[in-house]
N, CA and C atoms as a LAMMPS dump frame, in Angstrom:
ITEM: TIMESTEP
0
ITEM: NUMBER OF ATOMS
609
ITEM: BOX BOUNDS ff ff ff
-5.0000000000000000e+02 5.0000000000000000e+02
-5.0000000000000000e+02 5.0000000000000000e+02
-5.0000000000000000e+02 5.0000000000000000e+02
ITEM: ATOMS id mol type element x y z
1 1 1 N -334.414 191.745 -265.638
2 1 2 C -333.944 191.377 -266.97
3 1 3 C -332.522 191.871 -267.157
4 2 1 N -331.592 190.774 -267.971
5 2 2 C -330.442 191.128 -268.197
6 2 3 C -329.444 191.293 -266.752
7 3 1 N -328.513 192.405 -266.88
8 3 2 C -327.507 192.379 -265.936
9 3 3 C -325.994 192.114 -266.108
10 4 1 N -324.852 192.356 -265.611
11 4 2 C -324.093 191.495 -265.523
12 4 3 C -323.861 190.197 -264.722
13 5 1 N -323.178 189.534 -265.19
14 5 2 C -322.923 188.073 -264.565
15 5 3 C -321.787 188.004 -264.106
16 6 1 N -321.228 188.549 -264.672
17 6 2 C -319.701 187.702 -264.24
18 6 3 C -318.428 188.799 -265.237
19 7 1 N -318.015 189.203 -264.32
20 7 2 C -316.833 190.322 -264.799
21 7 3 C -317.747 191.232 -266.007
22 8 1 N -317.79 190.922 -267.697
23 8 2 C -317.804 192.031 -268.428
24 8 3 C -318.815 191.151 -269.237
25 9 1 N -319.597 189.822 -268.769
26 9 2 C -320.308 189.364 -269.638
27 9 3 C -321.53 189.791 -269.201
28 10 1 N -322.825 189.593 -269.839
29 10 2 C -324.155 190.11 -269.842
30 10 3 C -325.076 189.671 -270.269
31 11 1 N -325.84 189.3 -269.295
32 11 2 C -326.722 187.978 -269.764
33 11 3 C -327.982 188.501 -270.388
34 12 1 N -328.567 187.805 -271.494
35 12 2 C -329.751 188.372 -272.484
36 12 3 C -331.134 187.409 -271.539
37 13 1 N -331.044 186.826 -270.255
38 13 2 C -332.154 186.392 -269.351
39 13 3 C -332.481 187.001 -269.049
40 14 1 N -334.175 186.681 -268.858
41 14 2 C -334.993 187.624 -268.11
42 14 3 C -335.773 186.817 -266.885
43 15 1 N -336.399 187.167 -265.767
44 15 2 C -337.257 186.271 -265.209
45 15 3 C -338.279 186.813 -264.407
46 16 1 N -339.488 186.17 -264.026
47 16 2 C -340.541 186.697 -263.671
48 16 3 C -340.639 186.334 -262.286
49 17 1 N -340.993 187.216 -261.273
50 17 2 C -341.531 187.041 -259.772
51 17 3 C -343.027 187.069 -259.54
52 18 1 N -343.278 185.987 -258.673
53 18 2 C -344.92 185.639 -258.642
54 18 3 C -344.672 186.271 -257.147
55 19 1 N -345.681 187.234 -256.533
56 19 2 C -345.799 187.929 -255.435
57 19 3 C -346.621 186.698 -254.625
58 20 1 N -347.589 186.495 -255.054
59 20 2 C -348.248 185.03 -254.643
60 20 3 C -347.582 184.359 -253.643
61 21 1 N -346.642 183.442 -254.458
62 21 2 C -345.7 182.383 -253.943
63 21 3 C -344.856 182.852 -253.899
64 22 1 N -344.112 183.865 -253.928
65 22 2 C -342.329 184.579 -253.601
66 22 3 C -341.258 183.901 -254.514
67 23 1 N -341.628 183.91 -255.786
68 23 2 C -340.922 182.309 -256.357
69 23 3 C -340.447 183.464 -257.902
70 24 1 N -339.292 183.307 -258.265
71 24 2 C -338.988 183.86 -259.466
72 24 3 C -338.994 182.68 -260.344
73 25 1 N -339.146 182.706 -261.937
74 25 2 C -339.257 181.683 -262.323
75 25 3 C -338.193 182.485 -263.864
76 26 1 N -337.599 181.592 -264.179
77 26 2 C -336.777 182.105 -265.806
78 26 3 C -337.771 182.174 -267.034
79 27 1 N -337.903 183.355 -267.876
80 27 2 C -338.821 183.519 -268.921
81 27 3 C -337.813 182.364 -269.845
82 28 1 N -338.931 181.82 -270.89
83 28 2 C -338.203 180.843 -271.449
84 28 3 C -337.646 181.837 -272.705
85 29 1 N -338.549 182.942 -273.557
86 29 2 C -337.793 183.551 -274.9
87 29 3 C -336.564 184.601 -273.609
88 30 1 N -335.702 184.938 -274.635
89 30 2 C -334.554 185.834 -274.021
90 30 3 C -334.718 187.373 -274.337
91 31 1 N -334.23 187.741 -274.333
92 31 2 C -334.323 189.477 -274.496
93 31 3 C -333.715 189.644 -276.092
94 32 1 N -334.011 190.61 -277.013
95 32 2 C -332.962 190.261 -278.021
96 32 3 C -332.137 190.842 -278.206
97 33 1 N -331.464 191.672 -277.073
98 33 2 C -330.45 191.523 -276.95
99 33 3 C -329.633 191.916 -275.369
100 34 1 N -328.351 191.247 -274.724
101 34 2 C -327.837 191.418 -273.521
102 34 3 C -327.814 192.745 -273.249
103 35 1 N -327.96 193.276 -271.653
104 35 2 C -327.969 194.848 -271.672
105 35 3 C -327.946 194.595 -269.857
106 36 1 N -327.029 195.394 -269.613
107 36 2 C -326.932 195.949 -268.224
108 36 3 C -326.503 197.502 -268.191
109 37 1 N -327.002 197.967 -266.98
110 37 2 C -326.843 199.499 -267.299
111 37 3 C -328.056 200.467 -267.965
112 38 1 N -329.487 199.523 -268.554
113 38 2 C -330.198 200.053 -269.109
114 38 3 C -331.496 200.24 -268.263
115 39 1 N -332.952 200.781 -268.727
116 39 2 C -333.777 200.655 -268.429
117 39 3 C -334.734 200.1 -268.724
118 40 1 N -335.848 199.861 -267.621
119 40 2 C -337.235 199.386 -268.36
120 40 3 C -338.298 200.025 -267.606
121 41 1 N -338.884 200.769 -268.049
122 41 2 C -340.109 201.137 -268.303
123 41 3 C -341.962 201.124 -268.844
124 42 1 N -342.776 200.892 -268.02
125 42 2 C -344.215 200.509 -268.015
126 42 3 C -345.068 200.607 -268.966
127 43 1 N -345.242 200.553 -269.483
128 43 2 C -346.046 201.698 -270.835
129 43 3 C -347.952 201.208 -270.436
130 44 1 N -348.466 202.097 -271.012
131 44 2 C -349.454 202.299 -270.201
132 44 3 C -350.19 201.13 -270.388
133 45 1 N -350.041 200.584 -271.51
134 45 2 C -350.697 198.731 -272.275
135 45 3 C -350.256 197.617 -271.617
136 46 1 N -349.063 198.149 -270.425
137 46 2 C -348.745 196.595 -270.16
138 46 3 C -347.896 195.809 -270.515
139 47 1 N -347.035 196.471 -271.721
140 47 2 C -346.179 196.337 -272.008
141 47 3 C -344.775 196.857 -271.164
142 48 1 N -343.491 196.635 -271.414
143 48 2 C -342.827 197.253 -270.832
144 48 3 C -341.217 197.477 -271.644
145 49 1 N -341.098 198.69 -271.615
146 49 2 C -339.83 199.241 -272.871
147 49 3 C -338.323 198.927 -272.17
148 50 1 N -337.556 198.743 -272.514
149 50 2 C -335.984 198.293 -272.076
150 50 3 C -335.256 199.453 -273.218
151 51 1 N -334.423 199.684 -272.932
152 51 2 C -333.89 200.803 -273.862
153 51 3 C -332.305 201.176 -273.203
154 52 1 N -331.323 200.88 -274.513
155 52 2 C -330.278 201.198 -273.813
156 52 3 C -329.541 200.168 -272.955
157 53 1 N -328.485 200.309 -272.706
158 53 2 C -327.346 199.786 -271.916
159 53 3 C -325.989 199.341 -272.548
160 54 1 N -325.125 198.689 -271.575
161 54 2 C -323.975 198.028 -272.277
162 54 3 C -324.139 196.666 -272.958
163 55 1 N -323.06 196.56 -273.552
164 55 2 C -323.046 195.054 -274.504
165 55 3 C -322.055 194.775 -274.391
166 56 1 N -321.527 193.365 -274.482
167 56 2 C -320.315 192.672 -274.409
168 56 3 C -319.607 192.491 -276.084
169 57 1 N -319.245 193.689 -276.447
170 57 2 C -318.849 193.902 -277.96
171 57 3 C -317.383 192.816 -278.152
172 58 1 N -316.822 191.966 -277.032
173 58 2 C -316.244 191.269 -277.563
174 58 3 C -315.345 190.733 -276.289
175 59 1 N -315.288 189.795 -275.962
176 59 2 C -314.445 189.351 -274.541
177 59 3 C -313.57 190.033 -274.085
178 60 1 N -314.716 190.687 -272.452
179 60 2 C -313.744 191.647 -271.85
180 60 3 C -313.907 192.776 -272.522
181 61 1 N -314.644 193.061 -273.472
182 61 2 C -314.8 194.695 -274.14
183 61 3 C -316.086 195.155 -274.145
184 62 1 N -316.603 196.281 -273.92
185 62 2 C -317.798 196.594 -273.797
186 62 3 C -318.157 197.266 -274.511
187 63 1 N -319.584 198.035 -274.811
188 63 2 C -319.783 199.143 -276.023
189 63 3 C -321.28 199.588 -275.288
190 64 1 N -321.24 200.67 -275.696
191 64 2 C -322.51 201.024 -275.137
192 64 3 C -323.927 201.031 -276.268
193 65 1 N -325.037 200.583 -276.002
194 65 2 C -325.582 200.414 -277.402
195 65 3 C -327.212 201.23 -277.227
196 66 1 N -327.805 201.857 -278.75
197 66 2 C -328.729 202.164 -278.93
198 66 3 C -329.925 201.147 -279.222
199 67 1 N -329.734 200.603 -278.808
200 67 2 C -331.276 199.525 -278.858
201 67 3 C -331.971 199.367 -278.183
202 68 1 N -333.235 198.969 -278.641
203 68 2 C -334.43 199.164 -277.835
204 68 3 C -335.272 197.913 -278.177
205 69 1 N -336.127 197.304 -276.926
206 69 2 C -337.114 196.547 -276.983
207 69 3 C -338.444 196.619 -276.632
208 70 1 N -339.281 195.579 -276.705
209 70 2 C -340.91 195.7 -275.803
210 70 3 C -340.981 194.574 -275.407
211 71 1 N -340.928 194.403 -273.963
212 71 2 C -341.102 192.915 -273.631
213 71 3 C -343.366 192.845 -273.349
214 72 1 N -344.091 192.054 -273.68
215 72 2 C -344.787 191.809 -273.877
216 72 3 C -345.769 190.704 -272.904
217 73 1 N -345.926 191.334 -271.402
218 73 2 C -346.233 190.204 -270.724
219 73 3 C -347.297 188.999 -270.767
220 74 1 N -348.674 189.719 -272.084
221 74 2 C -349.706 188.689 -272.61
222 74 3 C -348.943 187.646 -273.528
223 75 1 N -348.027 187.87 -273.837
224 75 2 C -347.373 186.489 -274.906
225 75 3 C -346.043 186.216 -274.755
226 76 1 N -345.213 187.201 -273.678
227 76 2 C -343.885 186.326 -273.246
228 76 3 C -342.814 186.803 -274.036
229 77 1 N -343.143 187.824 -275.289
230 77 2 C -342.317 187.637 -276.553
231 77 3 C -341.549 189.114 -275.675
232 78 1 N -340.325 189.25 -276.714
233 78 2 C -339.338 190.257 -276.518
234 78 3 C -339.343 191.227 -277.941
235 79 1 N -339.755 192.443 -278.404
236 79 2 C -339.973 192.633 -279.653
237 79 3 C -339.008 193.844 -279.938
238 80 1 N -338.227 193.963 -280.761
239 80 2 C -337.125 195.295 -281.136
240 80 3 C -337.821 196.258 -281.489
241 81 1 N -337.984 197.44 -281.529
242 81 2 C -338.412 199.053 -281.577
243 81 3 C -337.245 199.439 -282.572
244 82 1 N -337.523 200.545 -282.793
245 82 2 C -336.188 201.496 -283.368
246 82 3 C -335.325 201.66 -282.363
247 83 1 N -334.031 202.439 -282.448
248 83 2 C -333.352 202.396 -282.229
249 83 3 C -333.128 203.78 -281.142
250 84 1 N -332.581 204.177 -280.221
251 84 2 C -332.596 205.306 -279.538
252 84 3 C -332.134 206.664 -281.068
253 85 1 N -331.692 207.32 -280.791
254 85 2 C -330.577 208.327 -281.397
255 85 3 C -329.41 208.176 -281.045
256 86 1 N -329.313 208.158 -279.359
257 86 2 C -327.758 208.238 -278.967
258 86 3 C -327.821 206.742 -278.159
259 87 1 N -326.425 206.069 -278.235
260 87 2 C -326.151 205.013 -277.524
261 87 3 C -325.7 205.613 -275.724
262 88 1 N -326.56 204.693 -274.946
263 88 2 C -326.653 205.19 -273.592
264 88 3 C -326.758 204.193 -273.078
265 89 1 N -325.891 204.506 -271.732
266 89 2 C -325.685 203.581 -270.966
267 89 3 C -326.036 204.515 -269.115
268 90 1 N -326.673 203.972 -268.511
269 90 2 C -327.113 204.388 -266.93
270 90 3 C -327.605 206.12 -267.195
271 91 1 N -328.918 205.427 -268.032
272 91 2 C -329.146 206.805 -268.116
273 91 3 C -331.026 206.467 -267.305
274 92 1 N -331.666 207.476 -267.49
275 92 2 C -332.772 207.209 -266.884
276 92 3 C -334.533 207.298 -267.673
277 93 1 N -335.219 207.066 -267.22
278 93 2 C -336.446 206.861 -268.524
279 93 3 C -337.401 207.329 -266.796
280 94 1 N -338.736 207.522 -267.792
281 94 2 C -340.198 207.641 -267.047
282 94 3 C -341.312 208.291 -267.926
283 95 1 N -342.28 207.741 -267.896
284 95 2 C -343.742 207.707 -268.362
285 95 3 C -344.392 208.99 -268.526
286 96 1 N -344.697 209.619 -269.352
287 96 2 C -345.309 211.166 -269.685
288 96 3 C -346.573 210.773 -269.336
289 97 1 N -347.315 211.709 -269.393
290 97 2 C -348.959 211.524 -269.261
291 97 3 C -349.616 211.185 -270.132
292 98 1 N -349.22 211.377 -271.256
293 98 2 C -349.394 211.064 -272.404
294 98 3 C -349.116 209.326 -273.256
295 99 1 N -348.361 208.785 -272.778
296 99 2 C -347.931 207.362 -272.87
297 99 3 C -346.734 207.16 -273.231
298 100 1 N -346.004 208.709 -273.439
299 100 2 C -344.552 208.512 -274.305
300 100 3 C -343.601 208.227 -272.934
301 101 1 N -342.321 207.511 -273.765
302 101 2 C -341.191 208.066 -272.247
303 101 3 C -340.256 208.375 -272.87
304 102 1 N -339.83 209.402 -271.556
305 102 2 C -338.481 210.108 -271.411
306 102 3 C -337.301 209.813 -271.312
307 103 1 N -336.499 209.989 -272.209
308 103 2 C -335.383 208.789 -272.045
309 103 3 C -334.41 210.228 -271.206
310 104 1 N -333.915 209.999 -270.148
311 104 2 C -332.742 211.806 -269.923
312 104 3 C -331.829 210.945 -269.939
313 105 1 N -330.128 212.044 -270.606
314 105 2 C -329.079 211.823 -269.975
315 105 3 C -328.023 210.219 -270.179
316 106 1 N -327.646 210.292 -269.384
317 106 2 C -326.503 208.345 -269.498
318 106 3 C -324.95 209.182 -270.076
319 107 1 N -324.624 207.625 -270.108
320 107 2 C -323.074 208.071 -270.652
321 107 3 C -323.481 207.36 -271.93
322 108 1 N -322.117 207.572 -272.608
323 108 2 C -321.784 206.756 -274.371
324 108 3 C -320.306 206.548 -274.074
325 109 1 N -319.999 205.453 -274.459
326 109 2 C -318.424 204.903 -274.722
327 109 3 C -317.888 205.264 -276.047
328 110 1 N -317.078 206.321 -276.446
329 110 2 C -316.633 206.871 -277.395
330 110 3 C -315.201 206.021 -277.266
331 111 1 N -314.574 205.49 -278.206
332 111 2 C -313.457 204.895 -278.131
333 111 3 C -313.514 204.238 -276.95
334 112 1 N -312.384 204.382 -275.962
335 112 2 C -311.914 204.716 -274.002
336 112 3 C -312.774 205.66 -273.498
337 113 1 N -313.228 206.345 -273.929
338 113 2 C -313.663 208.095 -273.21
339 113 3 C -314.959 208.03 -273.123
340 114 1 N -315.749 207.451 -271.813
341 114 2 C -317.255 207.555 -271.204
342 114 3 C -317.638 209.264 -271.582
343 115 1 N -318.189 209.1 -272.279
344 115 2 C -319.133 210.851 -272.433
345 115 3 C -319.889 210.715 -271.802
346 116 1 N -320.603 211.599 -270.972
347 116 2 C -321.697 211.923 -270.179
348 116 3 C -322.626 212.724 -271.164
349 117 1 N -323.972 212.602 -271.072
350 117 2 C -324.775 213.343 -272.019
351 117 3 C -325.477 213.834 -271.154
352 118 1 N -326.154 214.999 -271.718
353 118 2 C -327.215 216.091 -271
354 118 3 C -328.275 216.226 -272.343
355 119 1 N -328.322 215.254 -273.164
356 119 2 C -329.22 214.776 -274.644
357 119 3 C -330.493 213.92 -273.981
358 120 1 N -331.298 214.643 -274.214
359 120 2 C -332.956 213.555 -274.399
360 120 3 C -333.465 213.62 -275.532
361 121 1 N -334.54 211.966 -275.584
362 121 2 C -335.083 211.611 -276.429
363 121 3 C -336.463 210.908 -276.004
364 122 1 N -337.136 210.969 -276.613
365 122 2 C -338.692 209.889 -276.292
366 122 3 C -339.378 209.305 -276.886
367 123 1 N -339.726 208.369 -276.693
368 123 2 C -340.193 207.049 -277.333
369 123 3 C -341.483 207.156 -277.639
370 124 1 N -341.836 207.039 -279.168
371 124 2 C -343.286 206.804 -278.697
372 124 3 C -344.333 205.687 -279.3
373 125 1 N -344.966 204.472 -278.307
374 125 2 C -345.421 203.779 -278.232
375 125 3 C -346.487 203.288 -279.718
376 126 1 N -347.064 204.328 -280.085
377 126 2 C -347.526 204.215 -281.591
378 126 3 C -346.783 204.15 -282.367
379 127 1 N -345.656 204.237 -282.636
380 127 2 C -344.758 204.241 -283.55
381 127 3 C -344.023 203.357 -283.543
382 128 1 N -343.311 203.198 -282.15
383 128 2 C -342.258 202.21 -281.84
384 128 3 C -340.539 202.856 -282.425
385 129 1 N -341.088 204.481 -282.477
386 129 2 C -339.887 205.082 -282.957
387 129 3 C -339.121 206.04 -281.249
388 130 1 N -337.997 206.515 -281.878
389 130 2 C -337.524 207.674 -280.794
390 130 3 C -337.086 208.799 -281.406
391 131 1 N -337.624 209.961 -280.944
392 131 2 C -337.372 211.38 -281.334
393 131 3 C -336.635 211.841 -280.345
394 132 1 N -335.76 212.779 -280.911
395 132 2 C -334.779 213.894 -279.736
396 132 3 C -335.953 214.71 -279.218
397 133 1 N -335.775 215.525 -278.181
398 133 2 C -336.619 215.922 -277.098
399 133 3 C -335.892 217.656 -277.525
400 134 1 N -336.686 218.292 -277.87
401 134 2 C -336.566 219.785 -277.955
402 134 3 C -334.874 220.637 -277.224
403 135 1 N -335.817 219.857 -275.383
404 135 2 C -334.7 220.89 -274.668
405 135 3 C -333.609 219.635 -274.062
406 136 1 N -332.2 220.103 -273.704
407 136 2 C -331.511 219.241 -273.155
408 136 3 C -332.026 219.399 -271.548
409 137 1 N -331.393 218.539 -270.786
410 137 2 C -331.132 218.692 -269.69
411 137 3 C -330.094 220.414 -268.802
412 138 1 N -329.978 220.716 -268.428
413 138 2 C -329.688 222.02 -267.666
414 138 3 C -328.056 221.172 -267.782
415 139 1 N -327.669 220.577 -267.75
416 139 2 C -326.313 220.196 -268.001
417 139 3 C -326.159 218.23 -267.698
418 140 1 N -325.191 217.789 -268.26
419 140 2 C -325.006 216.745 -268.192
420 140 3 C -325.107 215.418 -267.393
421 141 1 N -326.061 214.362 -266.791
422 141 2 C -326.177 213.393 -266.248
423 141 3 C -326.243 211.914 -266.711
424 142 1 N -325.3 211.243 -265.635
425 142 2 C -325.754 209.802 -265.522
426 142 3 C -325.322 209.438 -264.506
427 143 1 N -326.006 208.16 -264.462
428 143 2 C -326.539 207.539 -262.877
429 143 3 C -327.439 208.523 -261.931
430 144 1 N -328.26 208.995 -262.463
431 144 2 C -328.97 210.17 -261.968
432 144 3 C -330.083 209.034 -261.343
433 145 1 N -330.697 210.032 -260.515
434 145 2 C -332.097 209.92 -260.084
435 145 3 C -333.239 210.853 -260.711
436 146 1 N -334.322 209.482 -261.321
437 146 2 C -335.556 210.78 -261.749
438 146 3 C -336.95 210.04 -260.878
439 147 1 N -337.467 210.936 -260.52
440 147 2 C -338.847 210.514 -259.72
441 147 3 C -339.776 211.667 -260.474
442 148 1 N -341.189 211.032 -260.251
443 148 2 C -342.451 212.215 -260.599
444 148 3 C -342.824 212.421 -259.392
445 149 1 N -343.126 213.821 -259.542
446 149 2 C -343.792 215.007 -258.144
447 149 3 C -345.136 214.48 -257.543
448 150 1 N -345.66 214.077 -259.046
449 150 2 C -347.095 214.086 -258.79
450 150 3 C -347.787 215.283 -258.786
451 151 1 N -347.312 216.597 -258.949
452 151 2 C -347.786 217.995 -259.79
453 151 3 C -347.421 218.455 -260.577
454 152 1 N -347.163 217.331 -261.82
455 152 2 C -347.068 217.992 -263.245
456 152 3 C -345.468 218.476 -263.536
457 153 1 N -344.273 218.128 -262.452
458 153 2 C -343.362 217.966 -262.334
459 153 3 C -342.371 216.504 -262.112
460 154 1 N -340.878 216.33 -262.502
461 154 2 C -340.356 215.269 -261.971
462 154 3 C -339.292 216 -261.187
463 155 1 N -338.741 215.486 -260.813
464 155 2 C -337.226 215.654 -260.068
465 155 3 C -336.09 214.99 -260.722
466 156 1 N -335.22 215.214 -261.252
467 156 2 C -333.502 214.893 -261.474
468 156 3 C -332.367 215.314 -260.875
469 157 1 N -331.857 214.333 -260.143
470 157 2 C -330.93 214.737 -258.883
471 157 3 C -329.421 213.853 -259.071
472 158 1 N -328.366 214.073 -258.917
473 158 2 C -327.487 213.857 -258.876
474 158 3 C -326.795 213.408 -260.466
475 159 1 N -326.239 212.423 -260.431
476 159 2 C -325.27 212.085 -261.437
477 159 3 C -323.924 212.013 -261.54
478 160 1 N -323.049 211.651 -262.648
479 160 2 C -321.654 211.725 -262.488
480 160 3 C -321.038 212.935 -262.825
481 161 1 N -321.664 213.925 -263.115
482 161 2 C -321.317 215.276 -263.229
483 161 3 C -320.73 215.901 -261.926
484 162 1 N -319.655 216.567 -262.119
485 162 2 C -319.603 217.379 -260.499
486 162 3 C -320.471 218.451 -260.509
487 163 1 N -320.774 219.063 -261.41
488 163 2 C -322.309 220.126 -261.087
489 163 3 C -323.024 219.336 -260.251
490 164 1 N -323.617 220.418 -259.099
491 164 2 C -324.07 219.407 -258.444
492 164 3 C -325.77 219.838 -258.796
493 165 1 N -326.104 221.046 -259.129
494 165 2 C -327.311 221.551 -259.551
495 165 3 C -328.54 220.308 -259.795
496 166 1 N -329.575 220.224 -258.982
497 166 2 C -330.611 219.266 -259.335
498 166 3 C -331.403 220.104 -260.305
499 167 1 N -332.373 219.413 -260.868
500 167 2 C -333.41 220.57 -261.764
501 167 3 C -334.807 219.364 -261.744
502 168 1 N -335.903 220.619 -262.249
503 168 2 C -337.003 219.486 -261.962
504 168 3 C -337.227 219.526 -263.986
505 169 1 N -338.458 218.902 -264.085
506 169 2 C -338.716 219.013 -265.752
507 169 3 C -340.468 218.848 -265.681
508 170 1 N -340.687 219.69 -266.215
509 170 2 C -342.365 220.213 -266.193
510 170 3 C -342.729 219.259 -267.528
511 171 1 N -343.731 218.584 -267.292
512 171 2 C -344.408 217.638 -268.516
513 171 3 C -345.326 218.521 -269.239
514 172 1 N -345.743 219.451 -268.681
515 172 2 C -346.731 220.693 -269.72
516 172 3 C -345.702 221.214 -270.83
517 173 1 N -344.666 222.186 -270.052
518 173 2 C -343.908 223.134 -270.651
519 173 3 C -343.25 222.058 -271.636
520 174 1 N -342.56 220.98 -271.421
521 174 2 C -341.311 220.055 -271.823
522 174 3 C -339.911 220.797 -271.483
523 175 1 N -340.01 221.446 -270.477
524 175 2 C -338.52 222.657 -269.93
525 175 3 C -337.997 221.819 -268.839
526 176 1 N -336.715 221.893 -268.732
527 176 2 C -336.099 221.782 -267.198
528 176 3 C -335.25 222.957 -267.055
529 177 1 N -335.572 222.925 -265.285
530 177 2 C -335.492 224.258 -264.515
531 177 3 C -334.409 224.001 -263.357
532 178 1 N -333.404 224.046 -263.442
533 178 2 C -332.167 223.907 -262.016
534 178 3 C -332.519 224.881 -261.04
535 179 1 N -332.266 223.943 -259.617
536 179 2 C -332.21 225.158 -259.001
537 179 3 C -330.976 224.681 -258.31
538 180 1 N -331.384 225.752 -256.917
539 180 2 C -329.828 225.592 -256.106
540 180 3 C -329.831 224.222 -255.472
541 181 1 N -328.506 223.727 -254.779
542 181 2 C -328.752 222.614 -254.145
543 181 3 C -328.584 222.94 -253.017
544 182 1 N -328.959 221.868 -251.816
545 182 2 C -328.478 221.944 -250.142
546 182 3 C -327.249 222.756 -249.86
547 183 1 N -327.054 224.208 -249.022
548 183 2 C -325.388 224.173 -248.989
549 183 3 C -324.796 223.484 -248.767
550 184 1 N -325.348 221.982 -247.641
551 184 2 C -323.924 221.156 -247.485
552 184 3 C -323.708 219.95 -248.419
553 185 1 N -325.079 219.536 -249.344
554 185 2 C -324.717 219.23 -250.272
555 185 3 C -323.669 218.448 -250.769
556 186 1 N -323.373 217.463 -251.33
557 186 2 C -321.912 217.292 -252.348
558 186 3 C -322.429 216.132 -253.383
559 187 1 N -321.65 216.408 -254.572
560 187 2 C -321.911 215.605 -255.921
561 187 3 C -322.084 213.963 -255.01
562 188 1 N -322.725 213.669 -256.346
563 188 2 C -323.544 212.085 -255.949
564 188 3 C -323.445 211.525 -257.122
565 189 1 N -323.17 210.329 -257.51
566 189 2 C -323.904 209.232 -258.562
567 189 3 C -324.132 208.34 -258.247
568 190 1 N -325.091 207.35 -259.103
569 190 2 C -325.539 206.295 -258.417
570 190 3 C -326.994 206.752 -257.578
571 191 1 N -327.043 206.99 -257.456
572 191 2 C -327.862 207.855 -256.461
573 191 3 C -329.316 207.009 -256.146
574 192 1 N -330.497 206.785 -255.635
575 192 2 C -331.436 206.158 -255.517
576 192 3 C -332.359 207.539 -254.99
577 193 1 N -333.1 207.288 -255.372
578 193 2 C -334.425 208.792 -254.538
579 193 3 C -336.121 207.726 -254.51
580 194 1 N -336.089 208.083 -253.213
581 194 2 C -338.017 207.762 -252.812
582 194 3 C -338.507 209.056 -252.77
583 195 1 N -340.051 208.641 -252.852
584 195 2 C -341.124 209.733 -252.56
585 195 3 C -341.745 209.314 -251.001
586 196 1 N -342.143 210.385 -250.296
587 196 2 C -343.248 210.047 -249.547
588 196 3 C -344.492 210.461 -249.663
589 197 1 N -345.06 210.117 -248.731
590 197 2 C -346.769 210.031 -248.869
591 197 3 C -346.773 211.841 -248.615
592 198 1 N -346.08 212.678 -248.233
593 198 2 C -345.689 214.288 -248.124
594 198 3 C -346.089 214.762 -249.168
595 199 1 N -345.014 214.035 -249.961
596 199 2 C -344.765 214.422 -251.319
597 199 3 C -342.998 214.938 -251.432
598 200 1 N -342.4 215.319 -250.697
599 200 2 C -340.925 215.465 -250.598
600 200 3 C -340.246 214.403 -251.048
601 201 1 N -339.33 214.43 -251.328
602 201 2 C -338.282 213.086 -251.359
603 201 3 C -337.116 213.098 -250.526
604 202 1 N -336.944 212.2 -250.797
605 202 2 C -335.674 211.28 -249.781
606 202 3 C -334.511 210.841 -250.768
607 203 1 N -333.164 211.791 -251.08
608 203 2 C -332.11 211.289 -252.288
609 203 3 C -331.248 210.883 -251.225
């Protein structure tokens, strides 16, 4: 869903892949509104949350925006939520145990000046609202990588920060905990991270 197209425009299409037949097909309703740079996320109903990204605030100009949707795969529809708190762009989301998600981190387009945030917030599915999240992040990310441990932990690794400090975030406590990184190590954004069947990852 969404994306850019073409230099600074951003398309509000979405489309569906049949594993079946290998065949993508174009959803006919649109998203309500264009967004690249954002996320989407599972929710435990089947639904799935989009939250966040850029917008084409005016030919060739961009803005980073707080909006949020539910795309709805039993009826096709695209439905607006509240609104984040902070406008974010390449920031990262994932599923609590509970059904809420985690929105960490992204940038915001202040005037010219990309801010990087180390601000969370989480969504929650009964409501269709977003609350700020107690603790920040251990310091500032976007384009980060977040994966779950699968023991009651996630992982957050890299970003456009030169800190290079990863930290994990405990879903009991709601804390994140930095630790050291690799000595040879060096800052990353963009970043992609797998799990294996170990349980280690691969950034």
């Amino acid at each position: 869903c969404g994306g850019f197209v073409a230099g600074t425009a951003i398309t509000d299409r979405a489309e569906a892949y049949a594993p079946a037949t290998e065949v993508f097909s174009l959803l006919v309703p649109t998203m309500r509104a264009s967004r690249a740079g954002h996320t989407a996320t599972r929710l435990t109903d089947g639904r799935v949350l989009l939250t966040g990204g850029w917008r084409e605030a005016s030919i060739g100009q961009l803005a980073s925006q707080a909006s949020a949707e539910v795309f709805d795969p039993a009826t096709g529809a695209f439905t607006s939520v509240g609104d984040m708190a902070t406008a974010r762009v390449d920031h990262a989301a994932g599923l609590l145990p509970d059904g809420r998600v985690l929105v960490t981190g992204g940038s915001r387009l202040d005037g010219t000046f990309l801010t990087d945030l180390d601000s969370v917030e989480v969504f929650d599915p009964a409501t269709g609202t977003f609350a700020p999240w107690a603790t920040p992040m251990s310091h500032t990310r976007a384009t980060h990588g977040l994966i779950d441990l699968l023991d009651g932990r996630w992982l957050l690794v890299g970003g456009s920060d030169v800190d290079l400090r990863p930290e994990t975030f405990d879903v009991v406590t709601g804390a994140f905990t930095p630790f050291a990184p690799a000595a040879a190590d060096r800052a990353r954004f963009g970043v992609c991270v797998a799990a294996f069947g170990s349980g280690d990852v691969a950034v």
